[in-house]
C-alpha positions, -999 to +999 in steps of 0.1 A: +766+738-298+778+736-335+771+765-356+772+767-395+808+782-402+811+813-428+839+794-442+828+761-449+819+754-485+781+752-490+773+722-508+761+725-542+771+760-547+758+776-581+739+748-593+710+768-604+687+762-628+703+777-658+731+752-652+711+721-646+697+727-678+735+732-697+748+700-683+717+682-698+719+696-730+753+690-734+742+655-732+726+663-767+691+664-747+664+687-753+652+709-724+616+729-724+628+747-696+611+730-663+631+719-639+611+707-606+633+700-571+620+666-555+626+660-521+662+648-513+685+661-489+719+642-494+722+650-528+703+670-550+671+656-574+656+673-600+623+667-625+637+677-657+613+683-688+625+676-722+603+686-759+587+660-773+598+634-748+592+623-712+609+642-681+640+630-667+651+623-632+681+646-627+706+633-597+734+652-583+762+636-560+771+657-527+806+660-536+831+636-511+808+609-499+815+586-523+844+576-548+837+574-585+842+539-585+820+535-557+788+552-579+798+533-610+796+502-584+757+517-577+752+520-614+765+487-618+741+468-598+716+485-605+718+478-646+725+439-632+689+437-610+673+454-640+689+427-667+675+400-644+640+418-650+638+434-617+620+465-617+645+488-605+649+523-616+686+527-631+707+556-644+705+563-686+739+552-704+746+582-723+775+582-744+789+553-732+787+565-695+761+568-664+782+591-641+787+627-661+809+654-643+806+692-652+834+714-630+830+700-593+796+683-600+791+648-608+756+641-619+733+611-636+704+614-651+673+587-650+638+579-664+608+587-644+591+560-626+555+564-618+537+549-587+523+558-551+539+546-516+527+511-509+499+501-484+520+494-451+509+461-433+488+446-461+497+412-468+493+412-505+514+442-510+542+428-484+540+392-504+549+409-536+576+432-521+591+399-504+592+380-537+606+412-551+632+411-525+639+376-529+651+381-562+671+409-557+688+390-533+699+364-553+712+387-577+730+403-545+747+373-536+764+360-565+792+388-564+806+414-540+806+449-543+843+460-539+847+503-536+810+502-513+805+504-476+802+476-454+774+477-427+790+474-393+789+483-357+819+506-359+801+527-387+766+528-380+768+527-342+801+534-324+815+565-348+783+585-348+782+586-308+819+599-309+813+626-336+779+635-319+801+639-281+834+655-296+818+677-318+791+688-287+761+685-302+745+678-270+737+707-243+766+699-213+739+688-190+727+665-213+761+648-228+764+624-200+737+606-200+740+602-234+769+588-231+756+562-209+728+553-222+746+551-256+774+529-242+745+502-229+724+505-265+760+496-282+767+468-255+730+454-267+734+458-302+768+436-299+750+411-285+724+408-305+753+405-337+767+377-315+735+360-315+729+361-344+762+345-349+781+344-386+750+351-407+757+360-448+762+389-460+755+403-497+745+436-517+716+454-507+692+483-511+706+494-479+678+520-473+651+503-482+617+513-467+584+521-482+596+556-496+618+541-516+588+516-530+566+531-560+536+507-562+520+505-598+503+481-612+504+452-584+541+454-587+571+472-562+590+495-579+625+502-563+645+536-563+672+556-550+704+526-550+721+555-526+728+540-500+735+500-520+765+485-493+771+453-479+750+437-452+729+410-444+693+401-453+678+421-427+690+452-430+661+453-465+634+443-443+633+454-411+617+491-423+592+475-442+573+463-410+559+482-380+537+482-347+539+456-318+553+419-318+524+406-330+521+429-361+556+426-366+554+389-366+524+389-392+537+417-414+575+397-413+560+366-422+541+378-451+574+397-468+586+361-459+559+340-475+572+360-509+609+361-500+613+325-495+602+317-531+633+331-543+655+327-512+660+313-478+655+337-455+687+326-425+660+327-389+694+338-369+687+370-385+657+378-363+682+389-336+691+415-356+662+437-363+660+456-333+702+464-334+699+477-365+667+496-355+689+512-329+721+518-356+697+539-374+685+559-348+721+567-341+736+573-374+703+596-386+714+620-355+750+619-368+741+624-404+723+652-394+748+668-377+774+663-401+757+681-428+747+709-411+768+732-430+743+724-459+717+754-455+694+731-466+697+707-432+691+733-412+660+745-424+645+711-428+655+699-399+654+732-372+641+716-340+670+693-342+699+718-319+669+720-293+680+708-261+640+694-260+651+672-292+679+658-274+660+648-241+635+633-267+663+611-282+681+600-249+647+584-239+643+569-276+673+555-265+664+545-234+636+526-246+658+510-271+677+494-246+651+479-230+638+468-264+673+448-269+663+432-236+635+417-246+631+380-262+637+378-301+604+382-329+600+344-331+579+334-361+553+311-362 
């Protein structure tokens, strides 16, 4: 199994807190000397306190995963749903900019939202998130993002399988039935994307599920534009419903009840939401194990090179298949 190497760059190297607080300052921003980790894994998030002012919400990128052009594209969008009065929380322009580099770290800085996770499965909540959505959608679809990913098979399903098997992250006696049972879960998900048949794509949220949801004030609050790519509609729904068919088919049709103020919602999509359930599953096991040169994935995540884990996720998978099986949430 894959062991942390003693040569392999560890990610974020020297960024203490003496030198969060230098890059802000060189912004001509005023520190009081606080500086508060918040959870994040992929990058690296920090509460920054300022005199006199409000904390700040201090981002750094894990160096490689995207281009430049491909955060400024984030940025972007993000300035473009909050001009159309969307309540999404976008990086400060400061000094003409919103991506700042300092030596081998790239960083953006942005204003603190306040707000609690939303009620899951109460229609009022999932109305308002669904009109939310709605708009943002329309915004999403009247241009293309260029430098971002593109949500596909390949990608989400089919590459993290290969890197999981060549890079033997499974116990030997395990690997083939992984195999297997991964080679049926991809034949489903293909089917269900044939299906579904040529449905729309635009820009999305891309990860968006009720962490990344501040509720305050009767409104949804949207954060974290990380993972913003090209995909369709359902990709920004299917996390924000849960439980059997039939609370599935309530909680969808309420997100829908707001969405469809704003926007059609295309029904071929309901095909979908169990694929892309299953193109999580496999590209959270992959991410994973791609980063665990990061000490900080290993000890947030250390049941995950137990060969208990893996048996665990071959019948997830198992039970995925079967899923893909079944008939396709039909709404009422």
């Amino acid at each position: 199994m894959p062991t942390m190497s003693d040569t392999a760059p560890v990610p974020f190297d020297g960024l203490d807190p003496d030198r969060i607080i230098a890059v802000v300052e060189a912004l001509g921003l005023h520190c009081d000397g606080r500086v508060l980790a918040l959870n994040s894994y992929e990058n690296r998030v920090f509460r920054v306190g300022r005199e006199d002012d409000t904390p700040l919400v201090l981002k750094f990128y894990r160096s490689g995963r995207w281009t430049d052009a491909a955060i400024a594209e984030e940025h972007a969008f993000a300035a473009e749903l909050r001009a159309a009065d969307l309540s999404v929380v976008a990086p400060l322009a400061l000094h003409g900019a919103t991506l700042h580099h300092d030596g081998d770290f790239r960083f953006a800085l942005f204003p603190m939202q306040g707000g609690h996770a939303p009620e899951p499965g109460d229609r009022d909540t999932l109305r308002q998130i669904g009109r939310t959505l709605g708009r943002m959608h329309a915004v999403g679809a009247s241009a293309a993002f260029v430098h971002r990913a593109t949500l596909s098979i390949e990608a989400m399903a089919i590459a993290p399988v290969r890197y999981l098997l060549e890079a033997h992250w499974l116990p030997p006696s395990l690997e083939e039935n992984f195999e297997a049972v991964c080679h049926l879960l991809i034949d489903g998900i293909e089917d269900a994307f044939e299906n579904a048949g040529d449905v729309a794509t635009l820009r999305l949220h891309g990860d968006c599920h009720l962490g990344n949801i501040l509720w305050r004030d009767g409104a949804a609050h949207f954060v974290d534009l990380d993972d913003a790519l090209t995909g369709p509609a359902m990709q920004d729904l299917w996390m924000l419903f849960s439980g059997d068919a039939a609370a599935q088919r309530q909680q969808l049709g309420w997100l829908l009840e707001g969405y469809e103020t704003f926007r059609r919602f295309d029904r071929r999509e309901l095909h979908l939401i169990e694929a892309l359930r299953a193109m999580r599953l496999l590209h959270y096991h992959a991410w994973i194990a791609r980063r665990w040169h990061d000490p900080a994935f290993p000890a947030a995540f250390p049941w995950f090179d137990s060969p208990r884990h893996w048996e665990s996720v071959i019948t997830q998978l198992q039970e995925q298949v079967s899923t893909l099986r079944e008939p396709t949430l039909v709404l009422e």
